[in-house]
N, CA, C and O atoms as a GROMACS GRO file, in nm:
protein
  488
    1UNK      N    1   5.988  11.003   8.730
    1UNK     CA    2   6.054  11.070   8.619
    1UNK      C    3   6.068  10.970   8.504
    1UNK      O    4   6.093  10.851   8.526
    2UNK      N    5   6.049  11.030   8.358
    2UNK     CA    6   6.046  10.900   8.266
    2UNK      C    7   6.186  10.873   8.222
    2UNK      O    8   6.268  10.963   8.244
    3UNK      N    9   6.225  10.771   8.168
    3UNK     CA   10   6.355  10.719   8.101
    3UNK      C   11   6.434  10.843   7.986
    3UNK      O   12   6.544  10.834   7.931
    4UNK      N   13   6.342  10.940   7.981
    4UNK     CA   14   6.471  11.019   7.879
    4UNK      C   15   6.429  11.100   7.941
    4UNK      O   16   6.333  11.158   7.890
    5UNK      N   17   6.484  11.160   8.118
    5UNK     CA   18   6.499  11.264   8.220
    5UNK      C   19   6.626  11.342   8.171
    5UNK      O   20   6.742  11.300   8.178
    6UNK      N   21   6.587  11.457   8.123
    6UNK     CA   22   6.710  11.539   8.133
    6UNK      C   23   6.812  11.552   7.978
    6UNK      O   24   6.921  11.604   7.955
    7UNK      N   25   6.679  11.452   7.865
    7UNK     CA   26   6.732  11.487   7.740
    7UNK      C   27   6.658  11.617   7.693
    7UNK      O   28   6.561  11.681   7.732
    8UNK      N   29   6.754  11.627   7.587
    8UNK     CA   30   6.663  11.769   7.546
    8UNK      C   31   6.618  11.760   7.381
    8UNK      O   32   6.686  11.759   7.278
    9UNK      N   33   6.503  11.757   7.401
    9UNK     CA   34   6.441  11.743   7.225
    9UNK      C   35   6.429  11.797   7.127
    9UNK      O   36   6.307  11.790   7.133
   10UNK      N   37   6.453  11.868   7.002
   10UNK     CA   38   6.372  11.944   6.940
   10UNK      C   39   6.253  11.925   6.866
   10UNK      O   40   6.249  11.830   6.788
   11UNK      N   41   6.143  12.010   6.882
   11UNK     CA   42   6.010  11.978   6.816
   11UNK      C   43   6.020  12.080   6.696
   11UNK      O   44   6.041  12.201   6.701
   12UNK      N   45   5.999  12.003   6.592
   12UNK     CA   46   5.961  12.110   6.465
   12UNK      C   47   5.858  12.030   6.404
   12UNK      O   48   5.872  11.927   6.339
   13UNK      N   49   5.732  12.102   6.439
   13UNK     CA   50   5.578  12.044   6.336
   13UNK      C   51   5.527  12.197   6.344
   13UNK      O   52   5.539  12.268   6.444
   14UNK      N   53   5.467  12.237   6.224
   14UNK     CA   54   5.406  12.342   6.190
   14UNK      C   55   5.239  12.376   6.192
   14UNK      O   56   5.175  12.465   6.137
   15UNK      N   57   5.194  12.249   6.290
   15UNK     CA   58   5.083  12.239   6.329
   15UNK      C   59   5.068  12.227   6.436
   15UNK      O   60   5.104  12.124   6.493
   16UNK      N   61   4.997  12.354   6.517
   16UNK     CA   62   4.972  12.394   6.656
   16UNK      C   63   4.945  12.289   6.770
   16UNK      O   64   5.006  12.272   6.876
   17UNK      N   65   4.834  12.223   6.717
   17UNK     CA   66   4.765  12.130   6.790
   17UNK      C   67   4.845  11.990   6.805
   17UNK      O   68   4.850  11.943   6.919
   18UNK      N   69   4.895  11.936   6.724
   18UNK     CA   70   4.989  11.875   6.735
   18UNK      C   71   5.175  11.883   6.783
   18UNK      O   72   5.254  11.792   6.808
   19UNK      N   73   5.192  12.020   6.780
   19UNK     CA   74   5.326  12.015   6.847
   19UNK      C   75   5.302  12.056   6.995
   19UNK      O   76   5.399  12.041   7.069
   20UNK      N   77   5.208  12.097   7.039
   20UNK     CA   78   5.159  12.106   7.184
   20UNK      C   79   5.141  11.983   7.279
   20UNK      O   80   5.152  11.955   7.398
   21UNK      N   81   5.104  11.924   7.157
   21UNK     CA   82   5.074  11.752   7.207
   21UNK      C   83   5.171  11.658   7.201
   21UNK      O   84   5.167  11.559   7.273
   22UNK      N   85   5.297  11.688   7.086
   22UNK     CA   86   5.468  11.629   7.111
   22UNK      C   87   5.523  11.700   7.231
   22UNK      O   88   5.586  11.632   7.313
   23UNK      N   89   5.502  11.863   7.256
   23UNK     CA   90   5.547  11.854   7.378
   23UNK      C   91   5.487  11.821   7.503
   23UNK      O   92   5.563  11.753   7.572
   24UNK      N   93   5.378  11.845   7.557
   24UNK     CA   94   5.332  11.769   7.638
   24UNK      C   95   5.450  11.598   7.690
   24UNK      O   96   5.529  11.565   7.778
   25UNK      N   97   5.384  11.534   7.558
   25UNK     CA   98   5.444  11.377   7.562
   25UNK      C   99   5.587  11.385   7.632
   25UNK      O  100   5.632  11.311   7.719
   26UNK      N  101   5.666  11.526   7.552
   26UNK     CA  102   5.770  11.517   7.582
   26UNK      C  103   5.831  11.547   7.720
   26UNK      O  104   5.934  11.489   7.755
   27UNK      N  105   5.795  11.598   7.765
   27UNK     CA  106   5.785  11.706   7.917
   27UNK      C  107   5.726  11.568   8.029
   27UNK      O  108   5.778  11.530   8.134
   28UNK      N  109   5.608  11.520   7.961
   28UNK     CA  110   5.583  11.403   8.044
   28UNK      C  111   5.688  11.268   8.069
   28UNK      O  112   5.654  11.174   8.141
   29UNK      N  113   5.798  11.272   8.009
   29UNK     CA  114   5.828  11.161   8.013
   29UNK      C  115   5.988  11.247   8.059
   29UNK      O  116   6.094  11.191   8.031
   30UNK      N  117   5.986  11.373   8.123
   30UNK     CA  118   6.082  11.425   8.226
   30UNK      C  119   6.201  11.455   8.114
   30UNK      O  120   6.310  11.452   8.171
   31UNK      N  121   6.212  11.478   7.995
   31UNK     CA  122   6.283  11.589   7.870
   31UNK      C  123   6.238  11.714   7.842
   31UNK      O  124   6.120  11.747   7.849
   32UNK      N  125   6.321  11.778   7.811
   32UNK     CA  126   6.298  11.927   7.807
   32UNK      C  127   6.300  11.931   7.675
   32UNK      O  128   6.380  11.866   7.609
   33UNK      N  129   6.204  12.015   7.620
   33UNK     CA  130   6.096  12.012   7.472
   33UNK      C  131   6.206  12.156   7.431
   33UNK      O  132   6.201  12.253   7.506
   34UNK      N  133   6.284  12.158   7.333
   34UNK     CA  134   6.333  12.240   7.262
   34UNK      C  135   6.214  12.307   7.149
   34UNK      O  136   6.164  12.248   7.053
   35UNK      N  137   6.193  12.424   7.186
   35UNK     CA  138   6.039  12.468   7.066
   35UNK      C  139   5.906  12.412   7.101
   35UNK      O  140   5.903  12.368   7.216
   36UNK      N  141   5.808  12.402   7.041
   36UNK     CA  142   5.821  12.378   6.894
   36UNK      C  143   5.834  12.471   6.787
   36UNK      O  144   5.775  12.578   6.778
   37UNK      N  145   5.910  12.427   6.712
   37UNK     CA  146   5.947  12.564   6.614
   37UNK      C  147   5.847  12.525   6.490
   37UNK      O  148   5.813  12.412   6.456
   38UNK      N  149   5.813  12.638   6.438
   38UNK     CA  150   5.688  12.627   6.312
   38UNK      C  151   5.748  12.653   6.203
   38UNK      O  152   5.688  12.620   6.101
   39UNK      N  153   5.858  12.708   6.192
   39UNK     CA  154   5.928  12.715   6.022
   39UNK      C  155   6.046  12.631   6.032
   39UNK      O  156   6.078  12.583   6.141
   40UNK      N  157   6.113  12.609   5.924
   40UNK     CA  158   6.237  12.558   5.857
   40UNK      C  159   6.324  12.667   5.914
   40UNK      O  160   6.415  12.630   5.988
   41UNK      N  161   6.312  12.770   5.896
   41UNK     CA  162   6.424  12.860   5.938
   41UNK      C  163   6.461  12.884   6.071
   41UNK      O  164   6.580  12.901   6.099
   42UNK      N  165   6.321  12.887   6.207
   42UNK     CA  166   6.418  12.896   6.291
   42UNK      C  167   6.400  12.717   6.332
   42UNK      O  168   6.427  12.685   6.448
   43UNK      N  169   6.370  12.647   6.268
   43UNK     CA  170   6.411  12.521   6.333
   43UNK      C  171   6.589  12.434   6.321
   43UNK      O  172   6.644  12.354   6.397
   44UNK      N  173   6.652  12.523   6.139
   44UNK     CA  174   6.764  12.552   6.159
   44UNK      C  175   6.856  12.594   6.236
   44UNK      O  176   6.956  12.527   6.260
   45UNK      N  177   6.830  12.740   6.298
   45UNK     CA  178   6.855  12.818   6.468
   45UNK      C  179   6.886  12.721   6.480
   45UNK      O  180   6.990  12.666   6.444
   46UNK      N  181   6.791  12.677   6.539
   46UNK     CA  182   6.786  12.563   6.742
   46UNK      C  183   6.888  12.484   6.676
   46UNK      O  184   6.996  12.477   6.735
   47UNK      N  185   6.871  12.402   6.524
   47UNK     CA  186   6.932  12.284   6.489
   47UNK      C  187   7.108  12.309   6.515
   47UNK      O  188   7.178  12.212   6.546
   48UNK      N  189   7.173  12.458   6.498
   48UNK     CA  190   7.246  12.506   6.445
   48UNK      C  191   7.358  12.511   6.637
   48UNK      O  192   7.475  12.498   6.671
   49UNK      N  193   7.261  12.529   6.685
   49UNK     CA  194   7.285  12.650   6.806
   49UNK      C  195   7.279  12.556   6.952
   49UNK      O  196   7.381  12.538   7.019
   50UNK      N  197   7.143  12.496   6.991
   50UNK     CA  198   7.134  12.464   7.073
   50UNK      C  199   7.190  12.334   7.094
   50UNK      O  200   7.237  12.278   6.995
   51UNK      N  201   7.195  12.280   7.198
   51UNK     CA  202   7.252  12.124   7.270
   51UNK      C  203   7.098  12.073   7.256
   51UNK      O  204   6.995  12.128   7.293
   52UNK      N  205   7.117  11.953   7.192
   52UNK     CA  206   7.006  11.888   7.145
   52UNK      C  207   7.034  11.715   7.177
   52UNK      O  208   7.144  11.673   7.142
   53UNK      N  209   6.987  11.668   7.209
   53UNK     CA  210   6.977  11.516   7.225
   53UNK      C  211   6.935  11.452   7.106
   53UNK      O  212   7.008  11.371   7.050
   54UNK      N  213   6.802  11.486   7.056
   54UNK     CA  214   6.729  11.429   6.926
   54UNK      C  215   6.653  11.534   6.909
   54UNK      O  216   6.678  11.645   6.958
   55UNK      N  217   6.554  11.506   6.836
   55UNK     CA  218   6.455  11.568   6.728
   55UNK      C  219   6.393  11.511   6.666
   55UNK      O  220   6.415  11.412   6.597
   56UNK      N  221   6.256  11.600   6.696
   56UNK     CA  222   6.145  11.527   6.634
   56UNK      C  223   6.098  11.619   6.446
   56UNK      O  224   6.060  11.736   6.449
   57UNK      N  225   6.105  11.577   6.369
   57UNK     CA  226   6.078  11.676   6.253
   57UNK      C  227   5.986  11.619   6.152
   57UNK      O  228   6.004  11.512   6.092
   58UNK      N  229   5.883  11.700   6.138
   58UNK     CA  230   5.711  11.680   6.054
   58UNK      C  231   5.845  11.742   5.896
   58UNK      O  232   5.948  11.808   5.905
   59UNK      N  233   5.780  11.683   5.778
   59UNK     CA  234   5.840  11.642   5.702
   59UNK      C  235   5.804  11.821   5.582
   59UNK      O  236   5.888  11.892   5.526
   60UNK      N  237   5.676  11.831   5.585
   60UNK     CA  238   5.672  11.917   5.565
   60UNK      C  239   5.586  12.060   5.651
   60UNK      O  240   5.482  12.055   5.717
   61UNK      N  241   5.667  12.168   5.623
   61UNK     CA  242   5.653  12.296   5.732
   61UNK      C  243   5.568  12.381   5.633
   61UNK      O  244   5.557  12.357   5.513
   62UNK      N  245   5.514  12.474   5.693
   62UNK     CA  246   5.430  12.596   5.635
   62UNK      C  247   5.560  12.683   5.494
   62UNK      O  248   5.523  12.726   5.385
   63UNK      N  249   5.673  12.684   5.536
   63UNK     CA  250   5.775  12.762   5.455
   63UNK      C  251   5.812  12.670   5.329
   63UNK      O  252   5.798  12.713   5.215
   64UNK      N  253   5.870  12.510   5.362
   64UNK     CA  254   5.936  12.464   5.281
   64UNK      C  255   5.941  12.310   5.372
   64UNK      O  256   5.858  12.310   5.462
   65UNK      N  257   6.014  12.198   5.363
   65UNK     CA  258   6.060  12.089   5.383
   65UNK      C  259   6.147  12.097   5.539
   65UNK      O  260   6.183  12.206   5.583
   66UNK      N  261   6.160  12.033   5.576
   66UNK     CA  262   6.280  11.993   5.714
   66UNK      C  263   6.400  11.927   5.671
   66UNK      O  264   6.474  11.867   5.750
   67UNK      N  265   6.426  11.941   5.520
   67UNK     CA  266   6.528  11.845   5.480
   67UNK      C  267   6.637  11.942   5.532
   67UNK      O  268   6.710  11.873   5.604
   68UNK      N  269   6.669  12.032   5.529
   68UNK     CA  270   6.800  12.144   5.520
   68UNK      C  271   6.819  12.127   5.760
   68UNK      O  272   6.919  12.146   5.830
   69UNK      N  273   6.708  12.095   5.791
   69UNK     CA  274   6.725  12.078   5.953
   69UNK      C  275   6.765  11.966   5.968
   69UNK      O  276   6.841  11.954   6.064
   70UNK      N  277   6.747  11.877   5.912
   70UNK     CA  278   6.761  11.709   5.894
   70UNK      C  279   6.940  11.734   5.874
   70UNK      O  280   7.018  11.727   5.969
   71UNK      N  281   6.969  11.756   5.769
   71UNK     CA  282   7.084  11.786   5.716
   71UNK      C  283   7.176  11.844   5.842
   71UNK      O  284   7.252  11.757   5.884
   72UNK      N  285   7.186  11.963   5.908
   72UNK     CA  286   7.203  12.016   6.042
   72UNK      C  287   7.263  11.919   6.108
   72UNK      O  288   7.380  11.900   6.141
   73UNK      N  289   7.127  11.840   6.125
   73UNK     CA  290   7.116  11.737   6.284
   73UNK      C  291   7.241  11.664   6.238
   73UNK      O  292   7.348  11.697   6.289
   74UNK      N  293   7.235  11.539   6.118
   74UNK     CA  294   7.369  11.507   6.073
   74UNK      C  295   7.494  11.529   6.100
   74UNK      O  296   7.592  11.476   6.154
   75UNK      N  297   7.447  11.668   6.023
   75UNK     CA  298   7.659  11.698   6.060
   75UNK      C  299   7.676  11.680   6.222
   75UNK      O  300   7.774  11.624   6.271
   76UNK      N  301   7.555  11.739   6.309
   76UNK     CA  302   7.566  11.703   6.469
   76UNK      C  303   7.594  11.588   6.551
   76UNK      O  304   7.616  11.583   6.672
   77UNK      N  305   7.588  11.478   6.446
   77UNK     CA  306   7.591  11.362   6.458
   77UNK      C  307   7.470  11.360   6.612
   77UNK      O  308   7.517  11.344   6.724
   78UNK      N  309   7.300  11.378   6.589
   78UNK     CA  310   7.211  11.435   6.639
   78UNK      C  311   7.106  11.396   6.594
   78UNK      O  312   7.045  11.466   6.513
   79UNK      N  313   7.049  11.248   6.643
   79UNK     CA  314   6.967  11.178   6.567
   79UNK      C  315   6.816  11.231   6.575
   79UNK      O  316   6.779  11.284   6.679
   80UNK      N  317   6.726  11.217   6.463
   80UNK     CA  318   6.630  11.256   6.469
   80UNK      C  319   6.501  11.140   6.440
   80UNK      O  320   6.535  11.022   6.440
   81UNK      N  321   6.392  11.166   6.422
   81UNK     CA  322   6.268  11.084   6.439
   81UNK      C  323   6.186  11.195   6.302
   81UNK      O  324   6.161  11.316   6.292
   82UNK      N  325   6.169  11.093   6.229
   82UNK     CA  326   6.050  11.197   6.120
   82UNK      C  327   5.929  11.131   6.204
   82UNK      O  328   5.907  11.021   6.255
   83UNK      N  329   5.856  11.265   6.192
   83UNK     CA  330   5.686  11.228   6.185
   83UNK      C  331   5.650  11.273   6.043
   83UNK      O  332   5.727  11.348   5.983
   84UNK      N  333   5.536  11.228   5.988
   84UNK     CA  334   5.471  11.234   5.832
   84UNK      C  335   5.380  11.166   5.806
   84UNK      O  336   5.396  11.047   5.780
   85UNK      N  337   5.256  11.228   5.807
   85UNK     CA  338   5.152  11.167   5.713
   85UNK      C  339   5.180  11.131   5.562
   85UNK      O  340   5.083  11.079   5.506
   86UNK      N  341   5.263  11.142   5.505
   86UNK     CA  342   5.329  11.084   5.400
   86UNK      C  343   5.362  10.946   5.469
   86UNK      O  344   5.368  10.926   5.591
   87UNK      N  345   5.390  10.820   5.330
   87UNK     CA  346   5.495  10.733   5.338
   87UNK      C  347   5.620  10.746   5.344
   87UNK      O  348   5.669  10.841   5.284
   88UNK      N  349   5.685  10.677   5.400
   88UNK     CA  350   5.862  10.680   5.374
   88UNK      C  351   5.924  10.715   5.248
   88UNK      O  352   6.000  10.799   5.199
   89UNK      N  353   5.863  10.619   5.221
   89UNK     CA  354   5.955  10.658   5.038
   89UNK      C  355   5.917  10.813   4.973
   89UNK      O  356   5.988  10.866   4.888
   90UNK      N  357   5.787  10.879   5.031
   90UNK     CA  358   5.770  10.968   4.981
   90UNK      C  359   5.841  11.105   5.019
   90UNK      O  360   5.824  11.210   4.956
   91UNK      N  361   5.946  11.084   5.163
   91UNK     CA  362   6.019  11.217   5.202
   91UNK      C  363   6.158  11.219   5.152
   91UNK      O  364   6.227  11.118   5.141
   92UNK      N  365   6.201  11.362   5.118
   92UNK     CA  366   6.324  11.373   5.112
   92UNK      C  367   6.426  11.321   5.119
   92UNK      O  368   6.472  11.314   5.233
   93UNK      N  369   6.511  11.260   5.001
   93UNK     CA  370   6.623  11.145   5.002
   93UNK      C  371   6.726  11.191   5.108
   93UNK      O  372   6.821  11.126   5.152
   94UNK      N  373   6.684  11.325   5.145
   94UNK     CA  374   6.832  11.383   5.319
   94UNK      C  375   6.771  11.321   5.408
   94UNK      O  376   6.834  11.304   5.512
   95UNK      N  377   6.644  11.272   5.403
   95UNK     CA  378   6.564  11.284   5.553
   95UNK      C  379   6.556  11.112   5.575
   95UNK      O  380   6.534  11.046   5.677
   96UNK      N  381   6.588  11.063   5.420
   96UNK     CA  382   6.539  10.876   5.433
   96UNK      C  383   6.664  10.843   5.514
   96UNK      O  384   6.760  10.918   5.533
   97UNK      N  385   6.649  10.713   5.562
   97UNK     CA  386   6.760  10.628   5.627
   97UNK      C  387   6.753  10.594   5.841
   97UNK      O  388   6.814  10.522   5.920
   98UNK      N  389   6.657  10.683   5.849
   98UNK     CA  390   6.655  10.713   6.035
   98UNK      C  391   6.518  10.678   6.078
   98UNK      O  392   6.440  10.593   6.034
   99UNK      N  393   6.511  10.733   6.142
   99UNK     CA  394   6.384  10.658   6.202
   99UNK      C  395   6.267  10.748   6.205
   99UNK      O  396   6.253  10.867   6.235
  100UNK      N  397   6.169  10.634   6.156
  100UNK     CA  398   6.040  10.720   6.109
  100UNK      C  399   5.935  10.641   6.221
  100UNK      O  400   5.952  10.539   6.288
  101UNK      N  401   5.781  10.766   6.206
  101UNK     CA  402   5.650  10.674   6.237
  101UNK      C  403   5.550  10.759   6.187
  101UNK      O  404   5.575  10.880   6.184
  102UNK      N  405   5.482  10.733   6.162
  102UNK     CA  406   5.345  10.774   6.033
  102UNK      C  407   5.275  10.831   6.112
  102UNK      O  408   5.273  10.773   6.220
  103UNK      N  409   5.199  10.945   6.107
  103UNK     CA  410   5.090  11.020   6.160
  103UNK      C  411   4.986  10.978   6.121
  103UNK      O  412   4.959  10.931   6.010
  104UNK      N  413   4.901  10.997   6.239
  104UNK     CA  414   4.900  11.020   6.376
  104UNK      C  415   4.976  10.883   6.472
  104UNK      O  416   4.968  10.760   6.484
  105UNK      N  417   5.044  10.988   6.522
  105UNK     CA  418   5.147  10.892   6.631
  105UNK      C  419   5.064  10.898   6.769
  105UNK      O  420   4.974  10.966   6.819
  106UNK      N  421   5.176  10.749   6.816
  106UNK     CA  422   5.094  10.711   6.911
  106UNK      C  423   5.205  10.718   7.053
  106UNK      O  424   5.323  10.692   7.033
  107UNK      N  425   5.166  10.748   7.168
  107UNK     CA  426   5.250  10.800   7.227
  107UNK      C  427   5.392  10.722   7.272
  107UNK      O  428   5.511  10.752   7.274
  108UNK      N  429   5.315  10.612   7.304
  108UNK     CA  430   5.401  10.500   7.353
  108UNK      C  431   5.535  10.462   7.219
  108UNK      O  432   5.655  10.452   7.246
  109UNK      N  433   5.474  10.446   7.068
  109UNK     CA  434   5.538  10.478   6.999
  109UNK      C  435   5.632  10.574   6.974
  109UNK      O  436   5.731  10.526   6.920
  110UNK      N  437   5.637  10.670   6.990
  110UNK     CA  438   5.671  10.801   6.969
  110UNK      C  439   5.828  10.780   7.111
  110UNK      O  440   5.949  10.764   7.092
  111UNK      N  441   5.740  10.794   7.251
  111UNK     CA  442   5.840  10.723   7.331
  111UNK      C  443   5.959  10.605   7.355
  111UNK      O  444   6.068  10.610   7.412
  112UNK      N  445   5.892  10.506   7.287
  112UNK     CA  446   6.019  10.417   7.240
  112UNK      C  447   6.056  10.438   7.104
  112UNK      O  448   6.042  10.326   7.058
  113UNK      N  449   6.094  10.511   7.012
  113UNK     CA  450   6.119  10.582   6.928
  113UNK      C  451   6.244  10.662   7.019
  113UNK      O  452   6.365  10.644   7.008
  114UNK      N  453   6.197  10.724   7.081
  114UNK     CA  454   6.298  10.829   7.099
  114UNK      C  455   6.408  10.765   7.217
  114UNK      O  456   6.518  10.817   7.232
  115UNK      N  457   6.369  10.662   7.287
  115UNK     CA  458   6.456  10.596   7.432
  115UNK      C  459   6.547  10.525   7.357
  115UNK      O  460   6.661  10.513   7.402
  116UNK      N  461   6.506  10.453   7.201
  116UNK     CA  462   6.612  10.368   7.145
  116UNK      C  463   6.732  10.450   7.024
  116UNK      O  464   6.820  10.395   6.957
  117UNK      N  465   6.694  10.595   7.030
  117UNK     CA  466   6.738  10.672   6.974
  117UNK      C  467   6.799  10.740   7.034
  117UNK      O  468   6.867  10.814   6.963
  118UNK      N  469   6.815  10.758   7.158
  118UNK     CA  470   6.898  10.825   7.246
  118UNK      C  471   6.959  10.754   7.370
  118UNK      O  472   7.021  10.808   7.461
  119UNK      N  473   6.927  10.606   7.353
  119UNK     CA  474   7.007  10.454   7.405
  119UNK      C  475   6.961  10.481   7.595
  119UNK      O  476   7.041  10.463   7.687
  120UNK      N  477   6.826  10.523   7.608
  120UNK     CA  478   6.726  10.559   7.713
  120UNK      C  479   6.707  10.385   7.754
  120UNK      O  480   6.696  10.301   7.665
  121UNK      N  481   6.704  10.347   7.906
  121UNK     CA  482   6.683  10.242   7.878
  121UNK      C  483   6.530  10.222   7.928
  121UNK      O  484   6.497  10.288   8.027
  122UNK      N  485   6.460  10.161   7.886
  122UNK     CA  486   6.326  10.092   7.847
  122UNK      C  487   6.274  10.048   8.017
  122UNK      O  488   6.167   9.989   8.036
   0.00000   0.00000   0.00000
């Protein structure tokens, strides 16, 4: 079973092939993959509603931005992980300050990303 057994994630990327492949990663490493949700709106839902550990959120969605889910996670005090083929400086001043990694991610990355974000130990 991997080091974040029994957290629960949310996936919001609005690209098929790739949020199949965050959950996968995620499921493999024994966390339960919240979504993946493809819009801003119901990734709000889950953000709003469900028991969440972290979150993973692609910067921009088919509808609009992840800044208003970002925002969510916050008040949850509910840390999240941007993914973005963008640079840093280039996302949403709600979304700067947490922890990022540039697309295409790499798994192992992506994994210690999320173990030091949810204090998983290594």
């Amino acid at each position: 079973m991997g080091t974040l057994a029994g957290k629960r994630i949310l996936i919001v990327e609005d690209e098929f092939l790739i949020a199949e492949d965050l959950r996968r990663i995620i499921e493999g490493a024994g966390a339960t993959p919240i979504g993946p949700t493809l819009t801003e709106r119901a990734a709000r839902i889950l953000a709003g509603k469900e028991k969440i550990d972290a979150a993973l959120l692609d910067v921009h969605l088919s509808d609009k931005t992840s800044e208003d889910v970002a925002l969510a996670l916050k008040r949850r005090n509910v840390p999240f992980l941007i993914i973005s083929g963008q640079p840093r400086e280039l996302i949403p001043p709600a979304m700067r300050g947490g922890h990022f990694l540039q697309k295409p991610v790499v798994r192992d990355m992506l994994l210690a990303a999320l173990e030091m974000m949810s204090g998983a130990p290594r």
